[in-house]
C-alpha positions as CSV (number, residue, x, y, z in Angstrom):
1,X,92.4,-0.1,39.1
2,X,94.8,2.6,40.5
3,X,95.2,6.0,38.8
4,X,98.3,7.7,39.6
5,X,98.7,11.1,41.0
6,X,100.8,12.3,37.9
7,X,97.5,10.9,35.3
8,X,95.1,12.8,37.6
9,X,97.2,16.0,37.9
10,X,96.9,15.7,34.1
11,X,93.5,15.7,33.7
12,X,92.4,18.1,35.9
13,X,94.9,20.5,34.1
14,X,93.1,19.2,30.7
15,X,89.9,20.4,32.6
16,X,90.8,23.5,33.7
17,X,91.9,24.6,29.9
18,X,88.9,23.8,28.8
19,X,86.8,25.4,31.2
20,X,89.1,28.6,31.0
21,X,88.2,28.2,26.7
22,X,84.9,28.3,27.2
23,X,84.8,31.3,29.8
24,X,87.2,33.1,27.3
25,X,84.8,32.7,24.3
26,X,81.1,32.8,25.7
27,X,79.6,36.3,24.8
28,X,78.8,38.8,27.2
29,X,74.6,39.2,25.8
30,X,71.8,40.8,27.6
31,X,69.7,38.9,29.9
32,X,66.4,37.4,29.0
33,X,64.5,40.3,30.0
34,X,66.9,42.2,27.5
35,X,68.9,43.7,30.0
36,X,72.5,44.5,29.6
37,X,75.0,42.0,31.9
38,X,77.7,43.4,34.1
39,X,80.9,41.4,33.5
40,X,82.1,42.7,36.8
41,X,78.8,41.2,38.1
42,X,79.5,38.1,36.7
43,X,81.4,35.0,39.0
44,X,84.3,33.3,36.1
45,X,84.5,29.5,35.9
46,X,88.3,30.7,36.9
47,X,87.5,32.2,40.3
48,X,85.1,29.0,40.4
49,X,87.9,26.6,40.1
50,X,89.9,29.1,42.3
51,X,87.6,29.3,45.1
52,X,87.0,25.2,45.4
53,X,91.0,24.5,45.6
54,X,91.8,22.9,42.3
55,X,94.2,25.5,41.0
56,X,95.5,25.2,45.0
57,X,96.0,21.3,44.3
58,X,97.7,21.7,41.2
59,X,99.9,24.3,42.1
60,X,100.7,21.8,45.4
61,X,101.6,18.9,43.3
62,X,103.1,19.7,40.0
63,X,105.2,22.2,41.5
64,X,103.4,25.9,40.5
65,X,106.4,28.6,39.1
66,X,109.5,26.6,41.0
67,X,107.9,23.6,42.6
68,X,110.6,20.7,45.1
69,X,112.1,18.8,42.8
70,X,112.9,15.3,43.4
71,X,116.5,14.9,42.8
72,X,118.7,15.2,45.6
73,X,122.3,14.5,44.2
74,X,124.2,17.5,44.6
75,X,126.5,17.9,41.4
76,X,123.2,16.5,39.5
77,X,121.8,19.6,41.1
78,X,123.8,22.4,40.3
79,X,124.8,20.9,37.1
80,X,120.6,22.3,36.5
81,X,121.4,25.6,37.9
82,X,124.3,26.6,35.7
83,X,122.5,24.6,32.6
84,X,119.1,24.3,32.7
85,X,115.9,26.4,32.1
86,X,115.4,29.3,33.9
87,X,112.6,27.7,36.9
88,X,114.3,24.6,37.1
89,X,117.4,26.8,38.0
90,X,115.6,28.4,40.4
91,X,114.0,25.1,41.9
92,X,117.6,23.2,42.2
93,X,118.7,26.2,44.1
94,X,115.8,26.0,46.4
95,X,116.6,21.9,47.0
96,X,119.8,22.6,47.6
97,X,119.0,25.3,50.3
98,X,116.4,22.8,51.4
99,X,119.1,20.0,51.3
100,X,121.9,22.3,53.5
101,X,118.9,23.2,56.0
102,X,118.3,19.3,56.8
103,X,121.3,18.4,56.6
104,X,122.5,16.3,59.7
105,X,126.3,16.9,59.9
106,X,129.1,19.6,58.8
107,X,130.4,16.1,56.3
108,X,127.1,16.2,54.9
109,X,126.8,20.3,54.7
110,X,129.9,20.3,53.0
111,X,129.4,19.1,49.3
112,X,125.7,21.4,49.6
113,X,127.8,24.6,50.8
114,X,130.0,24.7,47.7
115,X,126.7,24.0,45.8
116,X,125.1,26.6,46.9
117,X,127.4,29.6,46.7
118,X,128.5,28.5,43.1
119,X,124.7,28.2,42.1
120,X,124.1,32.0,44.1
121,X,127.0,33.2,41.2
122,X,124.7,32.0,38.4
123,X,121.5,33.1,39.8
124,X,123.2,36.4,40.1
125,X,123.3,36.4,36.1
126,X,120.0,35.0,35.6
127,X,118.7,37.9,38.0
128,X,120.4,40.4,36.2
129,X,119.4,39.3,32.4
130,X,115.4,39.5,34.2
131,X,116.2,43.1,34.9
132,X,115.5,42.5,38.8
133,X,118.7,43.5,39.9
134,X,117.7,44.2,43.5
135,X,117.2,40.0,43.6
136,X,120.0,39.5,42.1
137,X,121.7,41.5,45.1
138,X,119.4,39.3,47.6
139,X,120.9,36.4,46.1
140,X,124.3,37.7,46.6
141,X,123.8,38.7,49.8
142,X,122.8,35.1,50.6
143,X,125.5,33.3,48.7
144,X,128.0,35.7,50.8
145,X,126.3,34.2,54.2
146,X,127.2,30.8,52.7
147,X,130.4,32.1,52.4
148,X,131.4,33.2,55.7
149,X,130.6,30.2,57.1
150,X,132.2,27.8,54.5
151,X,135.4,27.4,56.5
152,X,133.6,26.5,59.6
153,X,131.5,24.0,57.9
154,X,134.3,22.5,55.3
155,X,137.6,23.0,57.2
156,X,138.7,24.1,53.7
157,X,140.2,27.7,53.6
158,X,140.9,27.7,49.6
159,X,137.9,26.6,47.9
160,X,136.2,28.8,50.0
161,X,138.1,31.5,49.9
162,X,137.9,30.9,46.0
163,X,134.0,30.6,45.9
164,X,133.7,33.7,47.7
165,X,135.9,35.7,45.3
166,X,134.2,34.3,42.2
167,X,130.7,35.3,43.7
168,X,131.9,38.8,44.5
169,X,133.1,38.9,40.5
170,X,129.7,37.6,39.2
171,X,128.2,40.9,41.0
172,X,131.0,43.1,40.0
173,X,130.7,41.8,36.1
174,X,126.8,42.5,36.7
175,X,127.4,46.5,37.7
176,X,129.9,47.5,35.0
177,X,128.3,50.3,33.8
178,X,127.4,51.4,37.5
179,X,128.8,55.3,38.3
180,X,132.6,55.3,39.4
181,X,132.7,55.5,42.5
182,X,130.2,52.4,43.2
183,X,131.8,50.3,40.6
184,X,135.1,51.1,42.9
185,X,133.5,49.7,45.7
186,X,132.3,46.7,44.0
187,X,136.0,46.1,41.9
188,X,138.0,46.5,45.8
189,X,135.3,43.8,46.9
190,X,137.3,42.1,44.2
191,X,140.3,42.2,44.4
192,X,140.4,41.6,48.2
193,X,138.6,38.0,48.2
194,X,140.7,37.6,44.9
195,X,144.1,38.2,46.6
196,X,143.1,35.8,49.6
197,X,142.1,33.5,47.1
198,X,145.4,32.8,45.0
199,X,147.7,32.9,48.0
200,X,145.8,29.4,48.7
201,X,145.4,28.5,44.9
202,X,147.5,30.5,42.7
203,X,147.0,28.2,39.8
204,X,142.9,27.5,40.1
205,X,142.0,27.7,36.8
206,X,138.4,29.6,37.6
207,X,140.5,32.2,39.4
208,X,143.0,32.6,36.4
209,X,140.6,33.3,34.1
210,X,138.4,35.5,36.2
211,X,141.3,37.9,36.5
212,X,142.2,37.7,32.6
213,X,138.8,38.5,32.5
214,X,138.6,41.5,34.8
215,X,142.2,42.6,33.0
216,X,140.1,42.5,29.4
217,X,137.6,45.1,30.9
218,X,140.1,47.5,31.6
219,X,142.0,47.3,29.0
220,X,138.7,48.4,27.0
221,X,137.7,50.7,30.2
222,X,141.2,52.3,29.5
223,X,139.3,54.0,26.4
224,X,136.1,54.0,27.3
225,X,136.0,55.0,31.0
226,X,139.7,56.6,31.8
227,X,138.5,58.2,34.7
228,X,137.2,55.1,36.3
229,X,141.0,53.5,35.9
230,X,143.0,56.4,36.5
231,X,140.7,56.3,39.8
232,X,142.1,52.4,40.4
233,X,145.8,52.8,39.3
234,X,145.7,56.2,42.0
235,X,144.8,54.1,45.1
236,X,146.6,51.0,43.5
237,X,144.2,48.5,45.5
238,X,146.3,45.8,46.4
239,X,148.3,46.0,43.5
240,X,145.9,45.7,41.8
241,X,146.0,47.2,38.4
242,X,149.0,44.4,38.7
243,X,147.1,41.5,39.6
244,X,144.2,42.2,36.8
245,X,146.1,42.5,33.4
246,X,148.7,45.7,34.0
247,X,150.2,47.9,31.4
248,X,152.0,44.6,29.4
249,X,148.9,42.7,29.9
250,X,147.5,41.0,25.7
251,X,144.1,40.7,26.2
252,X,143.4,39.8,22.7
253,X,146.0,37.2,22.6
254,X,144.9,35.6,25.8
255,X,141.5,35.3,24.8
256,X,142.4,33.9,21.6
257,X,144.5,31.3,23.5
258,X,141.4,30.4,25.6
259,X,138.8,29.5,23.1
260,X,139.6,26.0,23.4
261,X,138.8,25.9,27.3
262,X,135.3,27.6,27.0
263,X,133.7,24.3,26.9
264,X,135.8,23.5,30.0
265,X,133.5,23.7,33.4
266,X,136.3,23.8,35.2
267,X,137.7,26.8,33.6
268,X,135.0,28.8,34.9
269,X,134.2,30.5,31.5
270,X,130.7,30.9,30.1
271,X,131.0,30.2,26.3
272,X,129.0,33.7,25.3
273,X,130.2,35.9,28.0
274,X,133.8,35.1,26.1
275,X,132.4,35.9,22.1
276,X,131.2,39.2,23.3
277,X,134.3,39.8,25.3
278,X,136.2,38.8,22.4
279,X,133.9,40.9,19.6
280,X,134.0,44.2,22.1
281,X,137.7,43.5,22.4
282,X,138.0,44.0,18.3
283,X,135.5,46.9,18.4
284,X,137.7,48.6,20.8
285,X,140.7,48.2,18.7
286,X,138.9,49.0,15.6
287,X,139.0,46.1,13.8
288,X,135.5,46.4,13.0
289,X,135.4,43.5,10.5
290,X,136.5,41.2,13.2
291,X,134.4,42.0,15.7
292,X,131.3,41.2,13.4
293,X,132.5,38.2,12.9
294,X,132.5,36.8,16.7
295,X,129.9,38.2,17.5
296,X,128.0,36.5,14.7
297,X,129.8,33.3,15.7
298,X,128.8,33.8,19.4
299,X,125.1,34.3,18.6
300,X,125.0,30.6,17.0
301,X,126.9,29.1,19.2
302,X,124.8,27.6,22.0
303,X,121.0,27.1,22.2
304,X,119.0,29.7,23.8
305,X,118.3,27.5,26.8
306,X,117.7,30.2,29.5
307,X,117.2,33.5,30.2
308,X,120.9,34.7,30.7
309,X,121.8,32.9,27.2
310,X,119.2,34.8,25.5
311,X,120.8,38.2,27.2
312,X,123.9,37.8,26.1
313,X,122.9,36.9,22.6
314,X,120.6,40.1,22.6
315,X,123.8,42.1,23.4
316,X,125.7,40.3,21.1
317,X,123.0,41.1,18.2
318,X,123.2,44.8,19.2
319,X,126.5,45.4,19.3
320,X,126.4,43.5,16.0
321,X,124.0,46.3,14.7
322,X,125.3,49.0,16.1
323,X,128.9,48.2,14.8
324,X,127.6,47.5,10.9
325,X,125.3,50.4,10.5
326,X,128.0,52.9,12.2
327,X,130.7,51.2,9.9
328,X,129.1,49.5,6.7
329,X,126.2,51.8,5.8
330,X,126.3,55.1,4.3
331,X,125.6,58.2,6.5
């Protein structure tokens, strides 16, 4: 009779719980001779199991905090990253990095290059909701290497060009409440790869949105952080104040026409990133009521799949708070 690898994996986990149970709960009592134990004398069952490989085997086959997955369809892969748990995120990125790295031809490169820098603009997210910003920035740094050489490998200039300008906004969106002059930096990153962007695809619907998106933050930077956009509208960064909203710019009302395109991968918007938009967009023009209100509506909208979805729901809930008790309760 065979046994399978995956029915052996189980048991051996099944075994090691136990063991671990039993190590957990057996008293530390004196010795026979009625002397008192060391514990730091004492050898675990753990280091036990550690020391003769089993933890090693398991690790090996089930795949330890991010192990290989087996899929190897690109879409099915990134379709993980943007969706999925937060280690099976981070183990679709690693295939498709494995995938581009083995890859025999620039044909076949091409599908996992696009994968890869649009996966790099999620992790950046996911990085930043853990609180590890510096590997979020490693991430970026690596999706931007990807991104030099997209051209080369594709033959493509727009979707590159556009991939490149949406992972320089998933950083920039990351450091909003960095000091002035680094969030300057960060916003001419920006608008640069955005302006090379539209003159290949003025009508990309990702790109569109990111800049109604960047145009929403400073409309509500224009109250909040007036030195920060009286810094941008001085050195007018490729026009930028322009190409990101501008004076006329109705960021309420474009929001409000977008809701039925959050659903839309191809739009590029993530469904809570656009309620709290939405709820700070209210807040800011003091129509407390209805800020509550999206927030709220944000916070039940999608399951709490992943790390990032539980960060923005946490800031949703806050700002939720913070709005109620500062406008609803007495002093």
């Amino acid at each position: 009779m065979r046994i399978s690898l995956r029915s052996t994996v189980v048991v051996l986990l099944i075994f090691t719980t136990i063991l671990t149970i039993v190590e957990c709960i057996r008293p530390f009592g004196p010795k026979k001779d009625g002397t008192p134990q060391n514990p730091s004398n004492r050898t675990s069952i753990k280091d036990k199991i550690k020391s003769n490989g089993l933890v090693k085997f398991i690790t090996k086959h089930v795949g330890g905090s991010s192990g290989k997955l087996t899929e190897d369809n690109v879409d099915k892969l990134v379709k993980l990253v943007l969706n999925d748990a937060d280690l099976i995120k981070l183990a679709a990125y690693k295939k498709l990095v494995f995938l581009y790295k083995n890859a025999k031809s620039d044909e076949d490169r091409k599908p996992l290059i696009y994968g890869i820098i649009k996966s790099a603009t999620e992790l950046i997210y996911y990085y930043f909701a853990e609180n590890k910003g510096s590997k979020a920035k490693t991430i970026f740094k690596e999706g931007q290497s990807y991104a030099n050489k997209c051209i080369q490998i594709t033959n493509e200039k727009g979707p590159c060009l556009k991939w490149k300008a949406l992972l320089d906004a998933s950083l920039f969106f990351n450091l909003m409440k960095e000091k002035d002059t680094s969030l300057k930096k960060e916003f001419t990153r920006v608008a640069n790869s955005y302006k090379s962007a539209v003159e290949h695809l003025p009508n990309d619907k990702m790109l569109v949105n990111m800049s109604k998106r960047i145009g929403c933050e400073f409309k509500i930077m224009e109250k909040t952080r007036p030195k920060f956009i009286d810094k941008i509208k001085s050195v007018n960064t490729l026009n930028s104040v322009t190409l990101f909203g501008g004076p006329g710019f109705d960021c309420l009302s474009t929001l409000l026409q977008l809701k039925g395109s959050i659903n839309d991968e191809e739009s590029g918007i993530y469904p809570l990133d656009y309620f709290h938009l939405i709820g700070r967009v209210y807040e800011n023009q003091g129509e407390w009521q209805k800020a509550m209100e999206k927030l709220l509506e944000g916070r039940y909208y999608a399951p709490m799949l992943n790390q990032r979805a539980r960060f923005v729901n946490k800031k949703m809930q806050d700002d939720y708070e913070k709005i109620y008790l500062s406008k609803f309760a007495d002093k």
